[in-house]
Structure formats: C-alpha cells, structure tokens
N, C-alpha and C positions, 0 to 999 in steps of 0.2 A: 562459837563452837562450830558454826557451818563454814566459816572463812573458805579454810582449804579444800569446801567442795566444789566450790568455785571454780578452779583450775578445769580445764580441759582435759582430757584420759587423753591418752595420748592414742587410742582405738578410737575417739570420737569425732568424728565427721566436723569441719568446722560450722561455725550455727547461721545458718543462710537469714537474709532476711525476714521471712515467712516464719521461722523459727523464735527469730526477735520480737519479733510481734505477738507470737503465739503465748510465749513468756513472759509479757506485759501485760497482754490481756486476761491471762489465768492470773495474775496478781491485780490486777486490776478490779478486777471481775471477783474473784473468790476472797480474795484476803483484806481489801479495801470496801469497795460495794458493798458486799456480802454485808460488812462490819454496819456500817453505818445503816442498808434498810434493817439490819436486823434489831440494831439497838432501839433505832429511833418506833420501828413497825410493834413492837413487845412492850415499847409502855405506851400506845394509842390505842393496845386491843387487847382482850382475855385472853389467858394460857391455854382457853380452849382452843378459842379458833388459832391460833400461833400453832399449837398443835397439830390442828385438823391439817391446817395448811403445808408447814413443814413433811408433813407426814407424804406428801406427793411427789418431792424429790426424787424418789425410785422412779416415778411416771414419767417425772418429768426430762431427769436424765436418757430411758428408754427411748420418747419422741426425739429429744435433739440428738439421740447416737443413729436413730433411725434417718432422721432427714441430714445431718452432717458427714455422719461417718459411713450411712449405708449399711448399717447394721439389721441383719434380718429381725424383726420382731415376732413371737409366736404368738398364738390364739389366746393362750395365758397372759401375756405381757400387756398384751389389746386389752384385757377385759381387767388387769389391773390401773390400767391408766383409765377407762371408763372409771373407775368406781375411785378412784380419788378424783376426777371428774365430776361427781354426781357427791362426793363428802364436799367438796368445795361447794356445788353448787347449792346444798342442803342449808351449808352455815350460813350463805348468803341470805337464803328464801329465810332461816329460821329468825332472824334478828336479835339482836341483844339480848333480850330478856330470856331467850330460850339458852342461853351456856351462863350468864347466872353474873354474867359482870359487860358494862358499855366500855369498858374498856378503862384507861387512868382517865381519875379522877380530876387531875387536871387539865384534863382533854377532852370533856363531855361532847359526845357527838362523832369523836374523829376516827371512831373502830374501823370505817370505812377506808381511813387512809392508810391507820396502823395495819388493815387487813392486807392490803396494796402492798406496804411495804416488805409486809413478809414476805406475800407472792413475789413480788420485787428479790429478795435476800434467796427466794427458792432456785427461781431464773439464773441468779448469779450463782449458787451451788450448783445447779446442772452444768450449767458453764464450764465450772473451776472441774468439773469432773471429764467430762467430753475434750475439753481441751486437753489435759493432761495423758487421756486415752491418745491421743493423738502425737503430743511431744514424746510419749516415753519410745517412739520411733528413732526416735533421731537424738534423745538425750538419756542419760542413765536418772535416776530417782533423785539421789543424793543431790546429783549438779542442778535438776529441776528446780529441787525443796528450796538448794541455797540462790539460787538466782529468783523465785518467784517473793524469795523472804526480803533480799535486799530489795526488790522495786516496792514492795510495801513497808519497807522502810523509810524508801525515800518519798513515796506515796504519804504516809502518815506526817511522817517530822514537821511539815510546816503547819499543821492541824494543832502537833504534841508544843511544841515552841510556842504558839499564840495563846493556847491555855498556860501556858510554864510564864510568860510573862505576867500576868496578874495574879496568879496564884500564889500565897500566902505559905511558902514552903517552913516558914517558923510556926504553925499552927500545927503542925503535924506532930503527934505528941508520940516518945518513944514507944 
C-alpha cells in the first residue's frame, strides 16, 4: 500500500548521503531493534517494571532532542526527566518481590536483563523519534514511513525465512 510513496515529489530535494543513513538508522533503530529488545526484554521481566520503564521515553526523547538537535529544555521538562530518573532508579533499589513478579518463569533471575532490554527498546524509541524530527527537513512523512518500512523489511526477511523454513505451516488450522 506504501509502494508509490516511495517515488520522489518532484519538490523534493534529492536524498544526500547523510540522509541515507539517517533513513536506515530510524529503521534500524526504531522498527528492527526497537522489536527485538522489546519482545525478548517483556518476557525476562514484570509488566511493572516494562512499564515504569517505558514510561521514560518522554525523558528520554527530551535529553537526545537536547544534546542532538539543540533543543531548548525548560525547567519543567528537567524535572520531568529527574523523576523518571529517580522511577527507574526506584524499580532498580525495590527488587522483585516489591512489583509482585521476577519476571518469566522460564527465566528465573533474568529481570535484570529483561529490565536492560527495555531500557535498550526505550533508547531505540527516542532514536526512531529524534531522528525523524530531523529527516521530516529534507523528506515529506509519507516517503519517510515507506522507505523506513522497506529497510525493515529487508532488515526482518532473513530472521522471517529461517523461522518459515522449519515451521510446520500444515499445522495451522483454518
């Protein structure tokens, strides 16, 4: 359905190197990355702390629009990134037993890395965000969406193809 957003406007500037890159790394980063710590980070740890964590995204987008893009920060925006600052650091001191699950069961112990990987999928949201603050200069929305989709297509497929070979697609019942 995004094929023909692919095309070039014919008002748009053609896509410089830097541009190339920047387009790779927002699919790289947001639609790929993103996928994998978030799958793998959500069954190592409780809904809580996945929450608390996620929840910092705002903060976290804020610091890299401040240190990349030179974005003024206010006194409010400061003291929002403190206090998801101080929820993260809370979940960390509280341990397991204080949100009420160590995380999957068949991962006894590993909340610590599942924690990581959120924080990790968080990273790559602010990314996928800051970046695109920055491409929607030089490209319009629609051509972003369909170029950052095709490199996470071509990103995924050799992942989707290694599962598609051993999987048992007669098992699948209508």
């Amino acid at each position: 359905a995004m094929l023909h957003w692919l095309r070039k406007p014919a008002n748009e500037a053609p896509m410089t190197g830097q541009t190339r890159r920047l387009v790779f790394l927002e699919s790289f980063l947001g639609n790929f990355l993103f996928s994998i710590c978030m799958l793998f980070g959500v069954s190592m740890t409780s809904a809580v702390s996945a929450g608390v964590i996620m929840a910092s995204i705002p903060a976290v987008v804020a610091l890299m629009s401040w240190a990349f893009l030179r974005e003024r920060i206010g006194l409010r925006i400061w003291a929002a990134v403190a206090c998801a600052a101080a929820g993260i650091g809370l979940l960390a001191l509280a341990g397991p037993s204080a949100h009420g699950s160590q995380g999957n069961v068949a991962a006894p112990g590993m909340a610590w890395l599942g924690n990581l990987l959120v924080f990790g999928a968080v990273i790559c949201e602010a990314s996928y965000a800051v970046i695109g603050k920055k491409l929607t200069g030089v490209l319009g929305p629609r051509r972003i969406t369909a170029l950052i989709n095709l490199w996470g297509f071509a990103l995924v497929t050799p992942f989707g193809l290694y599962v598609a070979w051993s999987f048992d697609f007669g098992s699948v019942q209508p």
